[in-house]
Backbone as CSV, one residue per row, in Angstrom:
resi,resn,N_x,N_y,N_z,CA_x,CA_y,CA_z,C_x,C_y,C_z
1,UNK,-48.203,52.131,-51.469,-47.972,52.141,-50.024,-46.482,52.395,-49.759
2,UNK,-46.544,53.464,-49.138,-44.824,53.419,-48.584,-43.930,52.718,-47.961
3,UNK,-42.947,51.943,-47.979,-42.100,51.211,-47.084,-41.783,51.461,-45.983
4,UNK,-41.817,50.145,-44.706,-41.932,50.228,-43.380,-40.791,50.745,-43.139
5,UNK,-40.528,51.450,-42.204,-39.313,52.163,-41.290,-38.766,50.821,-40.624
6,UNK,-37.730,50.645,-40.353,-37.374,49.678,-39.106,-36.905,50.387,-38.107
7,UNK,-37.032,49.794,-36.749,-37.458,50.261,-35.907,-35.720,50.676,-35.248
8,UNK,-35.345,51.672,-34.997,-33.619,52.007,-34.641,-33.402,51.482,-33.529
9,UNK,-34.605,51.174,-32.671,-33.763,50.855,-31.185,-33.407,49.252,-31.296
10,UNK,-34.853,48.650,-32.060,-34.541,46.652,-32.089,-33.499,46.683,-33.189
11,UNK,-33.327,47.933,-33.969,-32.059,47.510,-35.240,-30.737,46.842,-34.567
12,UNK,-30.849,47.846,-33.397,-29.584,47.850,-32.632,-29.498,46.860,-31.034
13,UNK,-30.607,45.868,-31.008,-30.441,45.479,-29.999,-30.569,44.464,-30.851
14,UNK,-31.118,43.730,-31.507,-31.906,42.141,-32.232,-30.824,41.915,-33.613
15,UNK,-30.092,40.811,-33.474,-30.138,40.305,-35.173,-30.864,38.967,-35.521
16,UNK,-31.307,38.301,-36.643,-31.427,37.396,-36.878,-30.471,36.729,-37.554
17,UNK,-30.716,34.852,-37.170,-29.519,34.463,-37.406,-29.781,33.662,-38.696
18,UNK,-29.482,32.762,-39.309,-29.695,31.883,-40.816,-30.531,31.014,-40.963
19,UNK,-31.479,30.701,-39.923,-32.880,30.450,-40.091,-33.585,31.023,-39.460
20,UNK,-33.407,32.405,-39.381,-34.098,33.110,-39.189,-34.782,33.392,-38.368
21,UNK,-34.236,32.949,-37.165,-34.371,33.620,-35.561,-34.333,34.397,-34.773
22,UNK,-34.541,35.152,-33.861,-34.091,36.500,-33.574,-33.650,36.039,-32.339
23,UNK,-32.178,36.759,-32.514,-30.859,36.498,-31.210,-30.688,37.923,-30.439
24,UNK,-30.671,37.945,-29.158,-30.844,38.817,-28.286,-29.271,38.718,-27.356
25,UNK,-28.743,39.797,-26.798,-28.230,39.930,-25.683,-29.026,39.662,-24.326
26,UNK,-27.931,39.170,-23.662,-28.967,39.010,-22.489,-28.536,39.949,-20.894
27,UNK,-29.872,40.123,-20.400,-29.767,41.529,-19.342,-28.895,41.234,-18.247
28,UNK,-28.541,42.031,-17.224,-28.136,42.310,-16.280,-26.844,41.970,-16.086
29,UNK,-26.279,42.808,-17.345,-24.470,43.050,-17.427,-24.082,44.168,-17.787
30,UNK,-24.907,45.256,-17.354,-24.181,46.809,-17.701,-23.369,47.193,-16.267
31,UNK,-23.627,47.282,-15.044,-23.187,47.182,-13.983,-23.988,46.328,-12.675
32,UNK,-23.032,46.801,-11.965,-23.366,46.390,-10.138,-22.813,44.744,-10.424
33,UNK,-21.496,44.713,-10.998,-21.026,43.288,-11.576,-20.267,42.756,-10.416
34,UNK,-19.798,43.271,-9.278,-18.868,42.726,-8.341,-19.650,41.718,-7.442
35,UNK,-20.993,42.044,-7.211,-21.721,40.874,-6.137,-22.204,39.584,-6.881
36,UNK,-21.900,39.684,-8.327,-22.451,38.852,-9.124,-21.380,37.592,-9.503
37,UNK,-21.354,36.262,-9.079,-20.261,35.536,-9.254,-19.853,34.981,-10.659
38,UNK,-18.404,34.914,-11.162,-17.535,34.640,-12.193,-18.690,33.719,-12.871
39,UNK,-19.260,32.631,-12.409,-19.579,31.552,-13.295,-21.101,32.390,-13.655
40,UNK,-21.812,33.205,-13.212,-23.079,33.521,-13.763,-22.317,34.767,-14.819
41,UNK,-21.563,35.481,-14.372,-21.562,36.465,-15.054,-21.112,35.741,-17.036
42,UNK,-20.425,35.453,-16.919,-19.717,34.456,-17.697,-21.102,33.841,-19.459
43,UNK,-22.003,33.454,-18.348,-23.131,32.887,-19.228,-24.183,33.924,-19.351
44,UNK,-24.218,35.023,-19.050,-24.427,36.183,-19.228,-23.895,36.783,-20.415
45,UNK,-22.940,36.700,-20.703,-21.723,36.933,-22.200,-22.244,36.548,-23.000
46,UNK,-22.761,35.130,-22.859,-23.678,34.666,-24.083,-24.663,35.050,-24.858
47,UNK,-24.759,35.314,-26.011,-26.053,35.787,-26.624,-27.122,34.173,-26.599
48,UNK,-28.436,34.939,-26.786,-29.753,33.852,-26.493,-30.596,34.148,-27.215
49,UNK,-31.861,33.165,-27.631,-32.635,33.320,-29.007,-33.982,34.055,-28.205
50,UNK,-35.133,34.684,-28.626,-35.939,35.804,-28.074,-37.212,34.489,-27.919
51,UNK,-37.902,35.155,-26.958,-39.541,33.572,-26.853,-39.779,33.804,-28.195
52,UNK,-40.813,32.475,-28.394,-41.424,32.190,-29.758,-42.450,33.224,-29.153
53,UNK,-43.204,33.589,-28.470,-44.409,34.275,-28.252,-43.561,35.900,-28.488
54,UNK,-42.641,36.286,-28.988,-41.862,37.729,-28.878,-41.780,37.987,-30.451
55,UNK,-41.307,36.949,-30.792,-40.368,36.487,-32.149,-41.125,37.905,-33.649
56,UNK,-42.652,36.890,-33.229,-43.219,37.422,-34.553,-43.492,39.573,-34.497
57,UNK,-43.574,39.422,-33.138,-43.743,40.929,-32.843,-42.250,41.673,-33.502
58,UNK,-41.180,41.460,-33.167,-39.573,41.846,-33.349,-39.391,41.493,-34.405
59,UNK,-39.511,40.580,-35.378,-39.701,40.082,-36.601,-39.928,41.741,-37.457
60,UNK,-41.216,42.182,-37.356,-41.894,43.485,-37.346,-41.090,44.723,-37.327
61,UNK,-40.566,44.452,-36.083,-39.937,45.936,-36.039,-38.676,45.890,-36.833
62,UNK,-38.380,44.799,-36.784,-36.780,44.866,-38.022,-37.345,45.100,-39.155
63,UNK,-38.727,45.319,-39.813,-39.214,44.877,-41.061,-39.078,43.645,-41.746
64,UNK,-39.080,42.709,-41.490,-38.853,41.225,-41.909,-40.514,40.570,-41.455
């Protein structure tokens, strides 16, 4: 059987972290940032872990 491809777009959006979680950026910080206030934008910066109901699907596409 040939080896799975991983998938280029979750390569580049998903890492997992050392137990093996999958850590996501989180949305609505590419623009339209001026109506959006300092303290939301801020926690927005933060990266965040993906639902457990997502996990095993993205798991997949990284090949893991």
């Amino acid at each position: 059987m040939p080896k799975m491809k991983t998938n280029s777009g979750a390569k580049k959006r998903f890492k997992l972290t050392g137990k093996g979680r999958v850590k996501r950026r989180q949305a609505f910080m590419s623009h339209i940032l001026t109506k959006k206030n300092q303290k939301r934008k801020r926690h927005l910066r933060d990266a965040t872990l993906v639902a457990a109901a997502d996990e095993r699907r993205i798991k997949r596409l990284l090949g893991h």
